[in-house]
C-alpha positions, -999 to +999 in steps of 0.1 A: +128+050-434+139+017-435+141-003-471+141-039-462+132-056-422+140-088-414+115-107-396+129-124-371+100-151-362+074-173-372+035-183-373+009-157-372+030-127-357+057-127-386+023-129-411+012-100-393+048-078-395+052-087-427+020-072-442+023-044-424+063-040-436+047-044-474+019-015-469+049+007-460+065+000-490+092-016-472+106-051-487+109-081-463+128-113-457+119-138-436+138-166-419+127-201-415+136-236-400+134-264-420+099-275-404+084-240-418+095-239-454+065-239-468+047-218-438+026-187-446+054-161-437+079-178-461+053-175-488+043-139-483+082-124-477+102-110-504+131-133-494+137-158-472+168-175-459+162-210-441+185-205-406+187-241-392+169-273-381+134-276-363+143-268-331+140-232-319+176-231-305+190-249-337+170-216-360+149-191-343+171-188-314+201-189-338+213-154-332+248-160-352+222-171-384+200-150-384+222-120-380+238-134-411+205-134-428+201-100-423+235-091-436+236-113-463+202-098-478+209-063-468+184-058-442+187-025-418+166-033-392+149-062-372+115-067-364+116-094-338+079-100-332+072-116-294+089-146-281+126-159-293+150-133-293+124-103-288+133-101-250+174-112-253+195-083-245+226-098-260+212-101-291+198-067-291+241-061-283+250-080-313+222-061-337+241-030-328+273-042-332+264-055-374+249-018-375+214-032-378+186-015-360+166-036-333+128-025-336+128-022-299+139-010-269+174-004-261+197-036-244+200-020-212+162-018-207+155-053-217+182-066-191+170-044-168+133-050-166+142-093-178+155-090-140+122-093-124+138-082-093+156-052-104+127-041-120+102-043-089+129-023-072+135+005-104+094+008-100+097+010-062+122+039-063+097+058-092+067+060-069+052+030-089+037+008-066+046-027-066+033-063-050+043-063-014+074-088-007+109-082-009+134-055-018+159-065-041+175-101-036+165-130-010+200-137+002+190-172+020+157-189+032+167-174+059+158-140+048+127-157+027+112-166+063+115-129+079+099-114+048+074-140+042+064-134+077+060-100+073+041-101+044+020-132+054+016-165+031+005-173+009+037-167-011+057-165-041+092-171-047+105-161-079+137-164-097+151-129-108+160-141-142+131-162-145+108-172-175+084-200-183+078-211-151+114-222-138+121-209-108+090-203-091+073-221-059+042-213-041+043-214-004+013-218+014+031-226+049+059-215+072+071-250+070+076-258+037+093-221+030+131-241+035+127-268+013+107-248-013+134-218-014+163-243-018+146-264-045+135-230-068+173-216-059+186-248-080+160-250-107+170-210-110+206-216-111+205-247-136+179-228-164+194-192-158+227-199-147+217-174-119+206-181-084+195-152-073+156-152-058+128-125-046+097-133-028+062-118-032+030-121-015+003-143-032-030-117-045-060-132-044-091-126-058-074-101-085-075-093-120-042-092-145-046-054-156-020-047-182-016-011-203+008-009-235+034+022-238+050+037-269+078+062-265+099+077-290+138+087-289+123+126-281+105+121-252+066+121-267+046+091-245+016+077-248-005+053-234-033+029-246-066+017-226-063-007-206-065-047-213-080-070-190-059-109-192-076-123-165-092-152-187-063-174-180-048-211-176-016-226-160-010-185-163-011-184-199-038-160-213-068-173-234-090-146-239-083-104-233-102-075-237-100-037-235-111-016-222-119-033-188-155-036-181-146-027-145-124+002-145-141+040-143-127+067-171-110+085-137-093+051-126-082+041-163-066+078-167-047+075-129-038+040-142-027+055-174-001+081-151+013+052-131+025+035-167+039+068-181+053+074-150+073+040-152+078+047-188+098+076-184+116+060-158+135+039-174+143+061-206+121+037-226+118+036-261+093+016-288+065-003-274+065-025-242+034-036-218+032-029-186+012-057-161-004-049-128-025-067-109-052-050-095-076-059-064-112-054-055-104-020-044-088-017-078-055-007-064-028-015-091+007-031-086+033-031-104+039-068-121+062-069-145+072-055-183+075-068-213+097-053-237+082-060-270+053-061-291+026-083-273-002-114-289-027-097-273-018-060-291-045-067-318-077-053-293-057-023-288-056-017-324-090-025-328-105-002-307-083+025-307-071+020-345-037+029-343-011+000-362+010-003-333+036-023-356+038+005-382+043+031-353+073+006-342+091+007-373+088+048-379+100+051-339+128+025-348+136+044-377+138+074-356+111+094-363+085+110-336+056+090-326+030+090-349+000+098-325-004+119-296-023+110-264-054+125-276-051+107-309-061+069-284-090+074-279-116+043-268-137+033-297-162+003-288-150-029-274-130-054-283-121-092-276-095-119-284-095-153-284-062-174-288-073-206-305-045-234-301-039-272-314-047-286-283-073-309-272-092-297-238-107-333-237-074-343-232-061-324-202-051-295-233-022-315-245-013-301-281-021-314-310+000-315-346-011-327-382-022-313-417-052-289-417-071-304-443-102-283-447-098-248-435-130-218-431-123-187-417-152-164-412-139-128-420-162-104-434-188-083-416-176-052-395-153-053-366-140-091-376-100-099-376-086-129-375-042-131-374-034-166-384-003-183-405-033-213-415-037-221-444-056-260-461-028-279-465-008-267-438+012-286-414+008-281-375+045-292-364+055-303-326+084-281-325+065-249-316+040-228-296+005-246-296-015-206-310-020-210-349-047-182-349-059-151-331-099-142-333-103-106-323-144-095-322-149-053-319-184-045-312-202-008-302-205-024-270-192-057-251-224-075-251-222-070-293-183-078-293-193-111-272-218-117-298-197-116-327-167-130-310-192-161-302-208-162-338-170-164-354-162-192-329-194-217-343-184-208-378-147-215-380-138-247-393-102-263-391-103-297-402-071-322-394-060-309-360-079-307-328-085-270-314-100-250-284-122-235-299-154-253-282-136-245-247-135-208-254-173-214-263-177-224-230-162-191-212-180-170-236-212-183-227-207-183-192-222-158-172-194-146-148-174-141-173-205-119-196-207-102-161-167-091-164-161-098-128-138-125-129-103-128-116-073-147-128-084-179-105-117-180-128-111-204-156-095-230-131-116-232-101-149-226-119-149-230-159-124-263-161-142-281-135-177-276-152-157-289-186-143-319-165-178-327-154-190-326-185-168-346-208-172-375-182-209-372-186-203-372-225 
Protein backbone atom coordinates (compact mmCIF):
# COMPACT_ATOMS: atom_id res chain seq x y z
CA UNK A 1 0.00 0.00 0.00
CA UNK A 2 0.77 3.35 -0.70
CA UNK A 3 2.51 5.72 2.17
CA UNK A 4 1.76 9.21 0.97
CA UNK A 5 -0.97 10.35 -2.28
CA UNK A 6 -0.90 13.46 -3.68
CA UNK A 7 -4.08 15.08 -4.34
CA UNK A 8 -4.03 16.54 -7.32
CA UNK A 9 -7.26 19.00 -7.08
CA UNK A 10 -9.21 21.32 -5.19
CA UNK A 11 -12.76 22.22 -3.42
CA UNK A 12 -14.92 19.55 -2.01
CA UNK A 13 -13.45 16.39 -4.06
CA UNK A 14 -9.82 16.83 -2.74
CA UNK A 15 -11.65 17.29 1.04
CA UNK A 16 -13.23 14.16 0.24
CA UNK A 17 -9.83 12.07 -1.06
CA UNK A 18 -8.08 13.40 1.54
CA UNK A 19 -10.11 12.01 4.49
CA UNK A 20 -10.47 9.00 3.01
CA UNK A 21 -6.35 8.87 2.32
CA UNK A 22 -6.01 9.71 6.33
CA UNK A 23 -8.59 6.71 7.43
CA UNK A 24 -6.19 4.41 5.52
CA UNK A 25 -3.41 5.57 7.34
CA UNK A 26 -1.93 7.00 4.32
CA UNK A 27 -0.24 10.64 4.70
CA UNK A 28 -1.33 13.31 2.18
CA UNK A 29 -0.16 16.42 0.37
CA UNK A 30 -2.07 18.66 -1.30
CA UNK A 31 -1.41 21.25 -3.95
CA UNK A 32 -2.85 24.64 -4.15
CA UNK A 33 -2.90 27.98 -6.22
CA UNK A 34 -2.44 31.01 -4.65
CA UNK A 35 -6.35 31.82 -4.59
CA UNK A 36 -6.77 28.50 -2.30
CA UNK A 37 -4.15 28.92 0.41
CA UNK A 38 -6.18 28.99 3.02
CA UNK A 39 -9.00 26.50 1.42
CA UNK A 40 -10.21 23.50 3.39
CA UNK A 41 -8.04 20.80 1.57
CA UNK A 42 -4.76 22.85 2.36
CA UNK A 43 -5.89 22.83 6.04
CA UNK A 44 -6.69 19.16 6.32
CA UNK A 45 -3.38 17.74 4.20
CA UNK A 46 -0.28 16.70 5.74
CA UNK A 47 1.62 18.87 3.35
CA UNK A 48 1.03 21.16 0.90
CA UNK A 49 2.99 22.74 -1.89
CA UNK A 50 1.45 25.98 -3.50
CA UNK A 51 1.96 25.11 -7.63
CA UNK A 52 1.14 28.47 -9.30
CA UNK A 53 -1.12 31.48 -9.75
CA UNK A 54 -5.10 31.47 -9.73
CA UNK A 55 -5.67 30.35 -12.96
CA UNK A 56 -6.18 26.57 -13.52
CA UNK A 57 -3.64 26.46 -16.37
CA UNK A 58 -1.10 28.63 -14.42
CA UNK A 59 -1.61 25.61 -11.14
CA UNK A 60 -4.08 22.90 -11.37
CA UNK A 61 -3.37 22.29 -14.90
CA UNK A 62 0.37 22.68 -14.26
CA UNK A 63 1.45 19.21 -14.92
CA UNK A 64 5.33 20.06 -14.86
CA UNK A 65 4.42 21.54 -10.89
CA UNK A 66 2.65 19.38 -9.74
CA UNK A 67 4.66 16.36 -10.81
CA UNK A 68 7.43 18.24 -8.89
CA UNK A 69 5.18 18.38 -5.92
CA UNK A 70 4.88 14.88 -5.77
CA UNK A 71 8.57 14.28 -6.20
CA UNK A 72 9.69 16.79 -4.07
CA UNK A 73 7.46 15.40 -0.95
CA UNK A 74 7.91 11.85 -1.80
CA UNK A 75 4.57 10.98 -2.93
CA UNK A 76 3.93 7.36 -4.83
CA UNK A 77 0.82 7.85 -6.25
CA UNK A 78 -1.75 10.43 -7.57
CA UNK A 79 -5.16 10.73 -6.71
CA UNK A 80 -6.50 13.12 -9.31
CA UNK A 81 -10.08 13.51 -8.24
CA UNK A 82 -12.52 14.70 -11.46
CA UNK A 83 -11.84 17.51 -13.70
CA UNK A 84 -8.15 19.06 -14.40
CA UNK A 85 -5.81 16.51 -15.21
CA UNK A 86 -8.10 13.41 -14.25
CA UNK A 87 -9.07 12.72 -17.97
CA UNK A 88 -5.34 13.92 -19.65
CA UNK A 89 -3.59 11.00 -21.13
CA UNK A 90 -0.28 12.80 -21.34
CA UNK A 91 -0.13 13.39 -17.99
CA UNK A 92 -1.11 9.97 -16.96
CA UNK A 93 2.33 9.40 -19.63
CA UNK A 94 4.41 11.69 -17.61
CA UNK A 95 3.14 10.03 -14.00
CA UNK A 96 4.62 6.84 -15.34
CA UNK A 97 7.59 8.19 -16.58
CA UNK A 98 8.55 9.91 -12.61
CA UNK A 99 7.56 6.30 -11.46
CA UNK A 100 4.45 7.67 -9.71
CA UNK A 101 1.34 5.70 -9.87
CA UNK A 102 -1.80 7.35 -11.53
CA UNK A 103 -4.95 6.24 -9.39
CA UNK A 104 -6.66 5.50 -12.60
CA UNK A 105 -6.96 3.99 -15.66
CA UNK A 106 -4.21 3.32 -17.92
CA UNK A 107 -3.08 6.37 -20.77
CA UNK A 108 -4.21 4.36 -23.63
CA UNK A 109 -7.83 4.08 -22.27
CA UNK A 110 -8.23 7.67 -21.40
CA UNK A 111 -7.04 8.64 -25.04
CA UNK A 112 -9.04 6.13 -26.36
CA UNK A 113 -12.44 6.65 -24.86
CA UNK A 114 -11.42 11.11 -24.67
CA UNK A 115 -11.96 10.37 -28.58
CA UNK A 116 -15.66 10.42 -28.47
CA UNK A 117 -15.59 8.96 -31.89
CA UNK A 118 -13.22 6.14 -31.44
CA UNK A 119 -15.01 5.17 -28.53
CA UNK A 120 -18.64 4.92 -30.16
CA UNK A 121 -16.81 2.78 -32.69
CA UNK A 122 -14.65 0.47 -29.91
CA UNK A 123 -18.44 0.06 -28.34
CA UNK A 124 -19.89 -0.62 -31.80
CA UNK A 125 -17.42 -3.45 -32.53
CA UNK A 126 -18.25 -5.03 -28.62
CA UNK A 127 -21.93 -5.56 -29.33
CA UNK A 128 -22.61 -2.40 -27.15
CA UNK A 129 -25.11 -0.48 -28.72
CA UNK A 130 -24.58 2.97 -29.45
CA UNK A 131 -26.65 6.35 -30.65
CA UNK A 132 -27.41 5.90 -34.27
CA UNK A 133 -25.25 8.37 -36.58
CA UNK A 134 -22.00 7.85 -37.92
CA UNK A 135 -19.13 5.30 -37.98
CA UNK A 136 -15.95 6.65 -37.23
CA UNK A 137 -14.96 10.25 -38.77
CA UNK A 138 -17.24 12.72 -40.91
CA UNK A 139 -14.76 13.34 -43.62
CA UNK A 140 -16.75 16.64 -45.15
CA UNK A 141 -20.36 18.06 -44.81
CA UNK A 142 -20.59 16.22 -47.56
CA UNK A 143 -20.59 13.01 -45.86
CA UNK A 144 -22.53 14.90 -42.70
CA UNK A 145 -25.60 15.27 -45.25
CA UNK A 146 -25.74 11.47 -46.51
CA UNK A 147 -25.66 10.30 -42.87
CA UNK A 148 -27.84 12.95 -41.40
CA UNK A 149 -30.25 11.84 -44.02
CA UNK A 150 -30.19 8.57 -43.14
CA UNK A 151 -30.57 8.94 -39.65
CA UNK A 152 -33.11 11.85 -39.91
CA UNK A 153 -32.64 15.37 -38.05
CA UNK A 154 -32.70 16.50 -35.67
CA UNK A 155 -28.89 16.18 -35.35
CA UNK A 156 -25.73 16.38 -33.59
CA UNK A 157 -22.40 17.16 -34.73
CA UNK A 158 -19.72 16.53 -32.38
CA UNK A 159 -16.03 17.16 -32.27
CA UNK A 160 -14.10 13.79 -31.56
CA UNK A 161 -11.81 15.45 -29.13
CA UNK A 162 -14.41 17.56 -27.71
CA UNK A 163 -15.19 18.81 -24.13
CA UNK A 164 -17.11 21.63 -22.58
CA UNK A 165 -19.19 22.32 -25.34
CA UNK A 166 -16.68 23.29 -28.24
CA UNK A 167 -17.33 21.71 -31.03
CA UNK A 168 -20.84 20.84 -31.07
CA UNK A 169 -23.91 22.24 -33.24
CA UNK A 170 -27.40 21.15 -33.33
CA UNK A 171 -28.97 20.77 -36.68
CA UNK A 172 -32.49 20.88 -36.91
CA UNK A 173 -32.58 21.25 -40.95
CA UNK A 174 -31.09 20.01 -44.10
CA UNK A 175 -30.14 23.47 -44.84
CA UNK A 176 -28.31 24.64 -42.25
CA UNK A 177 -26.18 21.15 -42.00
CA UNK A 178 -23.18 23.16 -44.48
CA UNK A 179 -22.68 26.11 -42.55
CA UNK A 180 -23.12 24.42 -39.15
CA UNK A 181 -20.47 21.46 -40.00
CA UNK A 182 -17.90 24.04 -41.20
CA UNK A 183 -18.32 26.43 -38.27
CA UNK A 184 -18.04 23.31 -35.46
CA UNK A 185 -15.03 21.92 -37.84
CA UNK A 186 -13.09 25.34 -36.88
CA UNK A 187 -14.21 25.84 -33.37
CA UNK A 188 -12.85 21.91 -33.13
CA UNK A 189 -9.70 22.60 -34.72
CA UNK A 190 -8.85 25.98 -32.83
CA UNK A 191 -9.74 24.40 -28.92
CA UNK A 192 -8.42 20.76 -29.83
CA UNK A 193 -6.07 21.38 -32.38
CA UNK A 194 -8.06 18.51 -34.13
CA UNK A 195 -10.69 18.83 -36.79
CA UNK A 196 -11.91 15.72 -36.90
CA UNK A 197 -16.09 15.49 -36.50
CA UNK A 198 -18.91 12.63 -35.95
CA UNK A 199 -22.51 13.17 -36.28
CA UNK A 200 -25.29 11.61 -34.09
CA UNK A 201 -28.99 11.69 -34.21
CA UNK A 202 -30.79 13.98 -31.65
CA UNK A 203 -32.88 11.46 -28.74
CA UNK A 204 -35.73 12.88 -27.57
CA UNK A 205 -37.79 12.41 -24.92
CA UNK A 206 -34.91 10.30 -22.96
CA UNK A 207 -33.34 9.99 -19.85
CA UNK A 208 -29.21 10.26 -19.09
CA UNK A 209 -28.87 6.60 -17.55
CA UNK A 210 -25.24 6.24 -16.39
CA UNK A 211 -23.70 2.96 -14.38
CA UNK A 212 -20.17 3.19 -12.62
CA UNK A 213 -17.44 0.24 -13.29
CA UNK A 214 -14.53 -0.89 -11.12
CA UNK A 215 -12.01 -3.33 -12.51
CA UNK A 216 -8.92 -4.52 -11.07
CA UNK A 217 -5.40 -5.37 -12.87
CA UNK A 218 -6.80 -9.37 -12.55
CA UNK A 219 -9.82 -9.36 -14.29
CA UNK A 220 -12.54 -9.19 -11.20
CA UNK A 221 -15.54 -6.57 -12.46
CA UNK A 222 -18.19 -5.15 -11.02
CA UNK A 223 -20.81 -2.95 -11.51
CA UNK A 224 -22.95 -0.48 -9.41
CA UNK A 225 -26.91 0.32 -9.78
CA UNK A 226 -27.71 2.52 -11.96
CA UNK A 227 -27.85 6.57 -11.63
CA UNK A 228 -30.40 8.49 -13.19
CA UNK A 229 -28.74 12.42 -14.34
CA UNK A 230 -31.60 13.47 -16.14
CA UNK A 231 -32.19 16.55 -13.66
CA UNK A 232 -30.16 18.73 -15.82
CA UNK A 233 -29.26 22.43 -17.32
CA UNK A 234 -27.28 23.75 -20.32
CA UNK A 235 -26.30 19.70 -19.87
CA UNK A 236 -24.71 20.05 -16.67
CA UNK A 237 -26.29 17.78 -13.97
CA UNK A 238 -28.16 19.32 -10.83
CA UNK A 239 -29.63 16.63 -9.16
CA UNK A 240 -29.03 12.44 -9.57
CA UNK A 241 -30.32 9.59 -8.08
CA UNK A 242 -29.93 5.77 -7.91
CA UNK A 243 -31.37 3.51 -8.37
CA UNK A 244 -33.70 4.71 -11.15
CA UNK A 245 -37.24 4.87 -10.23
CA UNK A 246 -38.05 3.54 -13.67
CA UNK A 247 -35.79 0.71 -14.38
CA UNK A 248 -37.15 -3.14 -13.42
CA UNK A 249 -34.43 -5.36 -11.32
CA UNK A 250 -34.37 -7.53 -14.91
CA UNK A 251 -33.58 -4.35 -17.01
CA UNK A 252 -31.01 -2.82 -14.29
CA UNK A 253 -29.18 -6.45 -14.38
CA UNK A 254 -29.20 -6.58 -18.61
CA UNK A 255 -28.12 -2.94 -18.24
CA UNK A 256 -25.51 -3.97 -15.75
CA UNK A 257 -24.09 -6.75 -18.73
CA UNK A 258 -23.94 -4.14 -21.46
CA UNK A 259 -21.37 -1.93 -19.02
CA UNK A 260 -19.26 -5.08 -17.99
CA UNK A 261 -19.41 -5.99 -21.37
CA UNK A 262 -17.76 -2.61 -22.43
CA UNK A 263 -15.63 -2.85 -19.45
CA UNK A 264 -13.79 -5.66 -20.41
CA UNK A 265 -13.52 -4.40 -23.64
CA UNK A 266 -11.25 -2.09 -23.35
CA UNK A 267 -8.92 -3.87 -20.64
CA UNK A 268 -10.10 -1.29 -18.14
CA UNK A 269 -8.84 -0.79 -14.96
CA UNK A 270 -9.99 1.56 -11.57
CA UNK A 271 -13.23 3.16 -11.76
CA UNK A 272 -14.86 4.94 -14.75
CA UNK A 273 -18.79 5.73 -15.57
CA UNK A 274 -20.39 4.62 -18.27
CA UNK A 275 -23.45 7.04 -19.82
CA UNK A 276 -26.35 5.82 -21.93
CA UNK A 277 -29.18 7.36 -22.84
CA UNK A 278 -32.12 5.40 -22.60
CA UNK A 279 -35.75 5.89 -24.34
CA UNK A 280 -39.28 5.18 -23.42
CA UNK A 281 -38.82 1.69 -24.47
CA UNK A 282 -35.84 1.91 -22.12
CA UNK A 283 -33.50 0.81 -24.82
CA UNK A 284 -29.94 1.96 -23.75
CA UNK A 285 -27.10 3.56 -25.92
CA UNK A 286 -24.03 3.86 -25.49
CA UNK A 287 -22.98 7.66 -24.75
CA UNK A 288 -19.90 8.13 -23.66
CA UNK A 289 -17.16 7.28 -20.56
CA UNK A 290 -15.61 8.87 -18.18
CA UNK A 291 -12.44 7.76 -17.00
CA UNK A 292 -12.35 8.88 -13.39
CA UNK A 293 -14.00 9.16 -10.28
CA UNK A 294 -17.34 11.05 -10.80
CA UNK A 295 -19.32 14.26 -8.44
CA UNK A 296 -22.20 12.29 -8.53
CA UNK A 297 -20.29 8.85 -7.00
CA UNK A 298 -21.45 9.87 -3.44
CA UNK A 299 -25.35 8.12 -4.02
CA UNK A 300 -23.61 5.09 -5.13
CA UNK A 301 -21.82 4.91 -1.93
CA UNK A 302 -24.70 5.69 -0.10
CA UNK A 303 -26.84 3.19 -1.01
CA UNK A 304 -24.65 0.53 -1.77
CA UNK A 305 -21.89 1.48 0.97
CA UNK A 306 -18.89 0.65 -0.63
CA UNK A 307 -15.95 3.87 -0.50
CA UNK A 308 -15.47 3.78 -4.03
CA UNK A 309 -12.29 6.09 -3.40
CA UNK A 310 -10.67 3.69 -0.88
CA UNK A 311 -11.39 0.71 -3.45
CA UNK A 312 -9.41 3.13 -6.01
CA UNK A 313 -6.37 3.47 -4.05
CA UNK A 314 -6.07 -0.52 -3.06
CA UNK A 315 -6.76 -1.32 -7.06
CA UNK A 316 -4.07 1.47 -7.84
CA UNK A 317 -1.92 -0.10 -5.38
CA UNK A 318 -2.50 -3.26 -7.03
CA UNK A 319 -4.44 -5.24 -5.02
CA UNK A 320 -7.79 -7.19 -6.10
CA UNK A 321 -11.01 -5.40 -5.85
CA UNK A 322 -12.24 -5.15 -2.61
CA UNK A 323 -15.95 -6.31 -3.31
CA UNK A 324 -17.50 -8.77 -5.38
CA UNK A 325 -20.67 -8.35 -7.41
CA UNK A 326 -22.77 -9.71 -4.81
CA UNK A 327 -21.16 -7.51 -2.25
CA UNK A 328 -23.44 -4.08 -4.36
CA UNK A 329 -26.17 -4.68 -3.38
CA UNK A 330 -29.32 -1.82 -3.51
CA UNK A 331 -29.84 -0.51 -0.04
CA UNK A 332 -32.77 2.34 -0.03
CA UNK A 333 -32.54 5.32 -2.13
CA UNK A 334 -30.52 8.01 -2.52
CA UNK A 335 -30.32 11.63 -3.93
CA UNK A 336 -27.85 14.46 -4.68
CA UNK A 337 -28.11 17.84 -5.04
CA UNK A 338 -25.16 20.09 -6.39
CA UNK A 339 -25.57 23.40 -4.71
CA UNK A 340 -23.46 26.20 -6.66
CA UNK A 341 -22.66 30.18 -6.07
CA UNK A 342 -24.85 31.11 -8.63
CA UNK A 343 -27.90 33.28 -8.64
CA UNK A 344 -30.94 31.57 -10.65
CA UNK A 345 -32.60 35.09 -10.44
CA UNK A 346 -29.99 36.17 -12.50
CA UNK A 347 -30.12 33.89 -15.51
CA UNK A 348 -27.56 31.41 -12.89
CA UNK A 349 -24.62 33.65 -13.38
CA UNK A 350 -22.08 32.70 -10.49
CA UNK A 351 -21.51 34.28 -7.74
CA UNK A 352 -18.06 34.91 -5.50
CA UNK A 353 -17.48 36.55 -2.01
CA UNK A 354 -16.74 35.57 1.75
CA UNK A 355 -19.26 33.09 3.37
CA UNK A 356 -19.91 34.83 6.44
CA UNK A 357 -22.27 32.74 8.37
CA UNK A 358 -22.24 29.16 7.48
CA UNK A 359 -25.01 26.09 8.89
CA UNK A 360 -24.85 22.80 7.64
CA UNK A 361 -27.42 20.45 8.82
CA UNK A 362 -25.64 17.00 9.25
CA UNK A 363 -26.89 14.75 11.85
CA UNK A 364 -29.85 12.39 11.58
CA UNK A 365 -29.47 9.09 9.54
CA UNK A 366 -28.81 8.84 5.96
CA UNK A 367 -27.46 12.81 5.82
CA UNK A 368 -23.96 13.66 3.87
CA UNK A 369 -23.00 16.60 2.88
CA UNK A 370 -19.16 16.88 0.77
CA UNK A 371 -18.25 20.52 0.88
CA UNK A 372 -14.65 22.55 1.14
CA UNK A 373 -17.06 25.54 3.13
CA UNK A 374 -16.19 26.76 5.81
CA UNK A 375 -17.38 30.76 7.79
CA UNK A 376 -14.88 32.69 6.62
CA UNK A 377 -14.25 31.21 3.51
CA UNK A 378 -13.71 32.89 0.18
CA UNK A 379 -15.77 31.91 -3.04
CA UNK A 380 -13.11 32.92 -5.79
CA UNK A 381 -13.98 33.54 -9.74
CA UNK A 382 -11.24 31.41 -10.87
CA UNK A 383 -13.19 28.07 -10.49
CA UNK A 384 -16.15 25.70 -10.91
CA UNK A 385 -19.39 27.42 -9.43
CA UNK A 386 -20.23 23.59 -6.95
CA UNK A 387 -18.90 24.52 -3.27
CA UNK A 388 -21.11 21.66 -1.82
CA UNK A 389 -22.80 18.38 -2.48
CA UNK A 390 -26.21 17.40 -0.40
CA UNK A 391 -26.73 13.63 -0.68
CA UNK A 392 -30.28 12.50 1.15
CA UNK A 393 -30.59 8.29 1.53
CA UNK A 394 -33.97 7.36 2.61
CA UNK A 395 -35.77 3.50 2.93
CA UNK A 396 -37.52 4.71 0.09
CA UNK A 397 -37.57 7.78 -2.52
CA UNK A 398 -40.46 9.51 -1.20
CA UNK A 399 -38.41 9.51 2.44
CA UNK A 400 -34.98 10.41 0.56
CA UNK A 401 -36.98 13.33 -1.12
CA UNK A 402 -38.18 14.26 2.22
CA UNK A 403 -34.96 14.57 3.84
CA UNK A 404 -33.20 15.81 0.81
CA UNK A 405 -35.99 18.73 0.97
CA UNK A 406 -35.71 19.24 4.88
CA UNK A 407 -31.64 19.71 4.49
CA UNK A 408 -32.31 22.20 1.67
CA UNK A 409 -34.67 24.76 4.09
CA UNK A 410 -32.14 24.28 6.78
CA UNK A 411 -28.85 25.06 5.21
CA UNK A 412 -27.71 28.45 5.65
CA UNK A 413 -24.66 30.05 3.70
CA UNK A 414 -24.51 33.57 4.38
CA UNK A 415 -22.25 36.10 1.94
CA UNK A 416 -22.69 34.36 -1.45
CA UNK A 417 -25.79 33.71 -3.39
CA UNK A 418 -26.70 29.88 -3.95
CA UNK A 419 -29.24 27.48 -5.81
CA UNK A 420 -30.46 26.11 -3.28
CA UNK A 421 -34.23 27.69 -3.48
CA UNK A 422 -34.14 26.51 -7.33
CA UNK A 423 -33.43 22.89 -6.36
CA UNK A 424 -36.39 23.55 -3.89
CA UNK A 425 -38.37 24.10 -6.73
CA UNK A 426 -37.62 20.67 -8.62
CA UNK A 427 -37.98 18.81 -5.45
CA UNK A 428 -41.29 19.94 -4.95
CA UNK A 429 -42.50 19.50 -8.30
CA UNK A 430 -44.50 16.75 -9.07
CA UNK A 431 -42.97 15.30 -12.36
CA UNK A 432 -40.07 15.14 -11.04
CA UNK A 433 -41.62 13.24 -7.41
CA UNK A 434 -43.29 11.11 -10.19
CA UNK A 435 -39.50 10.15 -11.66
CA UNK A 436 -40.60 10.40 -15.18
CA UNK A 437 -38.80 13.12 -16.45
CA UNK A 438 -36.27 13.30 -19.18
CA UNK A 439 -33.23 15.38 -19.74
CA UNK A 440 -35.46 18.31 -21.57
CA UNK A 441 -37.32 18.62 -18.07
CA UNK A 442 -35.71 21.35 -16.10
CA UNK A 443 -35.60 23.68 -19.33
CA UNK A 444 -38.92 23.39 -21.01
CA UNK A 445 -40.96 22.95 -17.85
CA UNK A 446 -39.09 23.91 -14.33
CA UNK A 447 -37.04 27.21 -15.65
CA UNK A 448 -39.95 28.68 -17.31
CA UNK A 449 -42.28 28.32 -14.11
CA UNK A 450 -39.03 30.06 -12.15
CA UNK A 451 -39.01 32.77 -14.93
CA UNK A 452 -42.68 33.40 -14.35
CA UNK A 453 -42.31 33.62 -11.12
CA UNK A 454 -39.50 35.91 -10.32
CA UNK A 455 -41.25 38.52 -12.68
CA UNK A 456 -44.32 38.18 -10.55
CA UNK A 457 -41.98 38.65 -7.46
Amino acid sequence: MFKKVLVANRGEIAVRIIRSLKEMGIKTVAIYSVADQHSLHVQLADEAVCVGGNRPQDSYLNMKNILAAAVGTGAEAIHPGFGFLSENSEFVEMCEACGITFIGPHSETIELMGNKANARVRMQQSAVPVIPGSEGFIADAEEALKVAAKVGYPVMLKAAAGGGGKGIRRVDHEEDLVAAFDNAQREAQSAFGDGRMYLEKIMTNVKHIEVQVFRDRAGHMAYFPERDCSVQRNKQKMIEESPCSQLTAAERAHLGEIALRATEAIDYLNTGTIEFLMDQEHHFYFMEMNTRIQVEHTISEMITGIDLVKAQIIVAAGGDLPFTQNDVRISGHAIECRINAEDPQRNFMPAVGKVTKLYLPVGNLGVRIDSELYSGATISPYYDAMIAKVVAWGHDRDEAIAKMIRLLKEMRVEGVTTNQQFHLEILKDPVFRAGTFTTDYVETQVLPRWKEKMGEE
